[in-house]
VEXSE-884002 format. One line per field, with one value per residue (C-alpha): residue number from 0; residue in one letter; x, y, z. Coordinates in Angstrom, 2 decimals, padded with zeros to 5 digits, m for minus. Layout:
N
num	(NUM,...)
residuo	(A,...)
px	(X,...)
py	(Y,...)
pz	(Z,...)
***
This chain:
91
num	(0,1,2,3,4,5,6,7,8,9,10,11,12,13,14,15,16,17,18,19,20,21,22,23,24,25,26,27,28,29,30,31,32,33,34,35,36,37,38,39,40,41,42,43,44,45,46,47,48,49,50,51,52,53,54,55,56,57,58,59,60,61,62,63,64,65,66,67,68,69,70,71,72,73,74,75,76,77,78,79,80,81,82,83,84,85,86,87,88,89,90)
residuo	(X,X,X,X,X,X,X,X,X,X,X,X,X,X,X,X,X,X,X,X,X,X,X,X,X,X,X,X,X,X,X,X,X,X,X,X,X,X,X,X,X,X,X,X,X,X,X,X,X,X,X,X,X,X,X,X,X,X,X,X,X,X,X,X,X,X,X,X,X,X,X,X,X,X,X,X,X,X,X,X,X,X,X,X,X,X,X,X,X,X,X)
px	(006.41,004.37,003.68,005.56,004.48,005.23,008.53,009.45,008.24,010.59,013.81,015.30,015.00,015.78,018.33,017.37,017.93,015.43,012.99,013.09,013.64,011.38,008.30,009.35,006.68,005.95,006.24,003.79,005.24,002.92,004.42,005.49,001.95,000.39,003.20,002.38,m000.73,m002.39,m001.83,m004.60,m007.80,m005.45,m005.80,m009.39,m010.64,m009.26,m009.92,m013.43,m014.36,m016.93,m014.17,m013.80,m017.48,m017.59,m015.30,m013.38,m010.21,m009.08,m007.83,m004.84,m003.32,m004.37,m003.32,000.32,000.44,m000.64,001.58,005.07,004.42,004.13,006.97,009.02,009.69,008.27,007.03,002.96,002.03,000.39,m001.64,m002.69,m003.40,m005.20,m007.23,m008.38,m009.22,m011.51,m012.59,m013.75,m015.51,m017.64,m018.62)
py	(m022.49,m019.67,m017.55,m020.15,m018.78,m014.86,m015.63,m017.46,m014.64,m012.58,m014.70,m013.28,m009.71,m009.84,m011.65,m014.77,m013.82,m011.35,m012.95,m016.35,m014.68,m015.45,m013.29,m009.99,m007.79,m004.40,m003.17,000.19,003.12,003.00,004.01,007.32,008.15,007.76,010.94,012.67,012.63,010.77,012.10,014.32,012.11,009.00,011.44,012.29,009.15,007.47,009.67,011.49,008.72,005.55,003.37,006.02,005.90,002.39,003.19,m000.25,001.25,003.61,007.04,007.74,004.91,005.33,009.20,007.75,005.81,008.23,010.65,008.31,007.56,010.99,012.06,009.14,007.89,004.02,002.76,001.86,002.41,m001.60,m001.18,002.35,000.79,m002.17,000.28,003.20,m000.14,m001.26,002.39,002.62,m001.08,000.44,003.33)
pz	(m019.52,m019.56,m022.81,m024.54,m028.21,m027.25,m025.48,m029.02,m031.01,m029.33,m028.79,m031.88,m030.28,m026.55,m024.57,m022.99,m019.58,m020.07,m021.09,m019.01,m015.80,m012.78,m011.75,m010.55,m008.27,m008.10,m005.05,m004.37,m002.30,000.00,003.10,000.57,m000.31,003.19,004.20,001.39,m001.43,000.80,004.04,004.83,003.50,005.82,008.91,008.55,007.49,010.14,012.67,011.53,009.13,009.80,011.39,014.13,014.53,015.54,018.46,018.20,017.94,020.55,019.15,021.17,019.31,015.67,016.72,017.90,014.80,012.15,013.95,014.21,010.40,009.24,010.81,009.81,013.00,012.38,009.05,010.25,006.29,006.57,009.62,008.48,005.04,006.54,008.40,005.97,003.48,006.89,007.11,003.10,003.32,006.68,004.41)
***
């Protein structure tokens, strides 16, 4: 058991299914940020930034995809995350 001396030393103050309960994530909104806070520096990145440079990835598509996510149309926020994360590691 994990933390066995801290889940002890508080026993006496929350409930037990609480504090024994399995591993819970924490999921990031990702797919939120891309069509919003993050939406502008996504677009130019990925379509002015280093990974457009290399010309590996044809535009039309990353163009289609940026464009179908931002409207809401498909959810592309892992691709589009994959890529701006390949974009920031060629800069």
């Amino acid at each position: 058991e994990g933390k066995y001396i801290f889940k002890k030393a508080l026993e006496p103050m929350l409930p037990h299914d609480v504090l024994y309960r399995p591993k819970m994530g924490f999921a990031v909104p990702l797919a939120r940020w891309l069509r919003g806070p993050l939406r502008e520096a996504t677009r130019k990145a990925l379509q002015h930034g280093a990974l457009a440079q290399t010309g590996w990835f044809n535009p039309a598509t990353i163009a289609r995809l940026l464009d179908q996510h931002e409207r809401g149309a498909l959810d592309h926020a892992q691709p589009l995350w994959a890529l701006l994360m390949f974009d920031a590691f060629l800069r």
